[in-house]
C-alpha positions as CSV (number, residue, x, y, z in Angstrom):
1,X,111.5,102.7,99.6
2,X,114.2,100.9,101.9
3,X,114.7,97.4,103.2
4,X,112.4,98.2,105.9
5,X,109.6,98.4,103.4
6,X,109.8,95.5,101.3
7,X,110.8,93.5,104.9
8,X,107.2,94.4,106.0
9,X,105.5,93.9,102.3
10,X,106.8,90.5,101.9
11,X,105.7,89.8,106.1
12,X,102.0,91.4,105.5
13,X,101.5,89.4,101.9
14,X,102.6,85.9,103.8
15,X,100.1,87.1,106.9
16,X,97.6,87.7,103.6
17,X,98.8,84.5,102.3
18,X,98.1,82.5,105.3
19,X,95.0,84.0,106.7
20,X,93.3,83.0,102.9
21,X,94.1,79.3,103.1
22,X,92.2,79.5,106.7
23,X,89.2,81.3,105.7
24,X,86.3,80.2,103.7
25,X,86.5,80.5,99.5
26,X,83.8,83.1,99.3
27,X,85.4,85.6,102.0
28,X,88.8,87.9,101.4
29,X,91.6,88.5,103.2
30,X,91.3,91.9,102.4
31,X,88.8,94.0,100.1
32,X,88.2,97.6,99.0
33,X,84.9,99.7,98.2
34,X,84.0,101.9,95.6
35,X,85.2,104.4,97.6
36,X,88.5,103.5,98.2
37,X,88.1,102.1,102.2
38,X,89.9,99.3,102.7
39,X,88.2,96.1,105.0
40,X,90.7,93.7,106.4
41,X,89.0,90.4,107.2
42,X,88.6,89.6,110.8
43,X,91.2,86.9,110.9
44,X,93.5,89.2,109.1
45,X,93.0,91.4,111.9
46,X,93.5,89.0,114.6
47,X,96.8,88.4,113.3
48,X,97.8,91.5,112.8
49,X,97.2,92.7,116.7
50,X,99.9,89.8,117.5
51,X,102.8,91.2,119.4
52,X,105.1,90.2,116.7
53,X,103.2,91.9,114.3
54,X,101.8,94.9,115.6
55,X,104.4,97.2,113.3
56,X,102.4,95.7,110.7
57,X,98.5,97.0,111.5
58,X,99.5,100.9,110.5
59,X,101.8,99.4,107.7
60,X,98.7,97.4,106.1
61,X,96.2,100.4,106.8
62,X,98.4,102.9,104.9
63,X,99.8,100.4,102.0
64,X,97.2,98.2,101.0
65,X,95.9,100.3,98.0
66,X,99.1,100.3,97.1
67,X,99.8,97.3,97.4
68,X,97.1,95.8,95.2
């Protein structure tokens, strides 16, 4: 893991951070099934396809198990 990595953990958990204070208490920024699939919220998503963040959309689909 390089500086690359934790630069875009630390920007996708404040994205995570953000998009829960905006959505409603019952809903998730992020959940995962049984399964192991992950389902990022709508909003999350939204932000995610922002120019400035579109490094971050394959970075959240591959890490987020790992993440939590």
């Amino acid at each position: 893991m390089n500086q690359e990595y934790f630069e875009k953990v630390e920007r996708l958990l404040d994205l995570i951070a953000e998009v829960s204070e905006r959505i409603p208490d019952d809903s998730l920024p992020v959940s995962f099934s049984e399964d192991g699939t992950v389902s990022i919220h709508p909003e999350l998503l939204q932000e995610l396809h922002k120019d400035e963040n579109q490094d971050l959309l394959p970075f959240a689909q591959e890490n987020l198990k790992d993440l939590f």
